[in-house]
N, C-alpha and C positions, 0 to 999 in steps of 0.2 A: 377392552378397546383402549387403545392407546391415546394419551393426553398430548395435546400442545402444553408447551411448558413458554411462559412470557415475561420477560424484565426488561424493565426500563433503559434500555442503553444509551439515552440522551448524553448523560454525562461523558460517554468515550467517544463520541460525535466529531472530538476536537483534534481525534489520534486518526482520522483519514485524512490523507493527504486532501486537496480542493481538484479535481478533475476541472482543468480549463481550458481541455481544446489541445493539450499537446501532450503526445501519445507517449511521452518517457515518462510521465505520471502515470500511465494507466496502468504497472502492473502494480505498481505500489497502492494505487487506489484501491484496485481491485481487493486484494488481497487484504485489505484492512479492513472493506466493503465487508467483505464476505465476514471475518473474522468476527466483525463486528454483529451481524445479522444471527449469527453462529449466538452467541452470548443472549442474544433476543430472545431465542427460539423460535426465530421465522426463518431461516435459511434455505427450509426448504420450499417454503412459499414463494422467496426472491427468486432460487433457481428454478420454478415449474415441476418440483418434486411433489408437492400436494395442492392439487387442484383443486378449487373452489367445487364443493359438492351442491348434487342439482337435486338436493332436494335440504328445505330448512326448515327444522327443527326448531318452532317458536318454543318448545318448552325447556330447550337445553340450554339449563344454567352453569355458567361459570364456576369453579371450586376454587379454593383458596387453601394451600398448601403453603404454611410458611409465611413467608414474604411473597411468593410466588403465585401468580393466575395461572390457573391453567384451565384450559381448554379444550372441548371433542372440535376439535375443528375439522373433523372427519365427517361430522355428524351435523354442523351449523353453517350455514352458508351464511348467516349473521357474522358470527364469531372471525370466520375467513376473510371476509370483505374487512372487517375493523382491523385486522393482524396485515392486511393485505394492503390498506389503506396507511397503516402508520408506516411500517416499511417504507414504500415509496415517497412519503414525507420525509422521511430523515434519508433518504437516497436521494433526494432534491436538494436537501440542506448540503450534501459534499461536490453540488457543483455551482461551477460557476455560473453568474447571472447570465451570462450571454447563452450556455446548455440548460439551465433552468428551464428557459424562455422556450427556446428550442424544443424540448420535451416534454412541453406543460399538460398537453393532453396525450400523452404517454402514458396508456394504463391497458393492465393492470399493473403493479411493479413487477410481474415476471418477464412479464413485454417489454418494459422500461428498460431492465437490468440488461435483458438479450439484446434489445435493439444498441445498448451504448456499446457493450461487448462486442457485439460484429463489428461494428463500425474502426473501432480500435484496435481488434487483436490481427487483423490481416497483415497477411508478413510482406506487404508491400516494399521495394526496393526504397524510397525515398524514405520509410521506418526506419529502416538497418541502418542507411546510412545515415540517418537523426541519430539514434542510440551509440555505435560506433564514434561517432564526432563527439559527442557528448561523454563516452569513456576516452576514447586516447586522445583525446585537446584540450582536456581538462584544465585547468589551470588553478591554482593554489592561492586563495585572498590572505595573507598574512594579518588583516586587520580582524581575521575571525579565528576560534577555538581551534587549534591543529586537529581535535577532534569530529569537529565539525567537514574539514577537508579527506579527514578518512572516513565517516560515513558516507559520504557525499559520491568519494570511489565505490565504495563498495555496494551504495544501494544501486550505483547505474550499469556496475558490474551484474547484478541481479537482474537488473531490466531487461541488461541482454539475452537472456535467460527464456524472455517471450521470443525472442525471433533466432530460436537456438544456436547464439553465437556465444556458449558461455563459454565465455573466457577464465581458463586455471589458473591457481593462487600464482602463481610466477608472474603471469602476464598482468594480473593487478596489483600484486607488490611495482613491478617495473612504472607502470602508469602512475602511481601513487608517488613513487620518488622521480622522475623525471616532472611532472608537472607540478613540482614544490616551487615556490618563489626564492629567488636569487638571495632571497637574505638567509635562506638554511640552507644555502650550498656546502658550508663546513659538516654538515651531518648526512646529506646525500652523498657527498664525494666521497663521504665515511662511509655510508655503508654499499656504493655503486661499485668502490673500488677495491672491495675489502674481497682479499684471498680465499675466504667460503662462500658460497651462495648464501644468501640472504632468503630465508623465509620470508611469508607475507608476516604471519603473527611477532617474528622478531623485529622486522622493522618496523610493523606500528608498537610494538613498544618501546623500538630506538628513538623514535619521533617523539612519543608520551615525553619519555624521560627528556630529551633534549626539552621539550618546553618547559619542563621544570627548572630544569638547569639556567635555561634563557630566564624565567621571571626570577631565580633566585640571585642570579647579577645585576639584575636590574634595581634591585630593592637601595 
């Protein structure tokens, strides 16, 4: 019989985005949710892949493999409810107070997890056009990391991805040098007007290197 396998993923709690109500977070939450739940060994509890068993087993004790619990959670409807109960505590902890609040009697966490999930993933027309405004209007804060203004493309590039408008590396290289801030217009005009197409990967490394360049005149 197969075992639940269990660790403590409190510590990576800090690597899900905060879900606060606004739906261009939600693929990125999701997908760290999940990743994270994954590393638990409850993922399939959060998804509704292993159902609380209706009958429990006061005498099945937990084993200890390692560092690792594990668990018949096939077998204990004890063992389920506690695996099933932490989950949805650290799926509390990546929202916001105002969805906390909202979802407090939201159980079990597979309930929990679906009911956010629907709410969110519908490809509603006012979605697309959130996501879309938020890739092509983007605009570039020069007071932060240039690295920071290229994740930034590329994870909302990814978001599009939920309401299948993924946009190819062209169309995000393009977005990524048009909403640069006027003070790296010497290194956009460089590479918007430059005789070969521009990759996406060669321009953020044209970008990289220009910041270099910028703090080493600075010095």
């Amino acid at each position: 019989m197969p075992a639940q396998s269990i660790q403590n993923p409190s510590a990576l709690i800090g690597n899900v985005p905060v879900l606060d109500g606004n739906s261009v977070s939600f693929p990125s939450w999701r997908t760290r949710l999940e990743e994270l739940f994954a590393i638990g060994g409850v993922h399939d509890i959060v998804t509704g892949g292993l159902l609380c068993p209706e009958t429990d087993y006061k005498d099945v004790k937990p084993l200890t493999q390692g560092s690792q619990r594990l668990y018949y959670a096939e077998e204990s409807g004890s063992d389920w409810d506690t695996l099933s109960n932490m989950a949805r505590a650290t799926l509390k902890m990546t929202l916001s107070i105002d969805l906390a609040i909202r979802y407090k009697e939201t159980k079990p966490v597979s309930v929990l997890f679906k009911t956010i999930c629907d709410a969110y993933k519908k490809n509603t027309r006012a979605r697309r056009m959130m996501l879309q405004d938020s890739f092509w209007c983007a605009r570039h804060d020069p007071n932060k990391p240039i690295a920071t203004w290229i994740a930034r493309i590329c994870n909302t590039a990814s978001n599009l991805k939920s309401v299948k408008l993924t946009p190819v590396d062209q169309q995000i290289c393009d977005c990524l040098l048009r909403g640069l801030d006027d003070s790296w217009k010497p290194i956009r005009d460089h590479l918007v007007y430059s005789p070969n197409e521009i990759s996406l990967d060669d321009a953020i490394g044209a970008l990289e290197a220009h910041k270099v360049s910028m703090h080493q005149e600075n010095k």
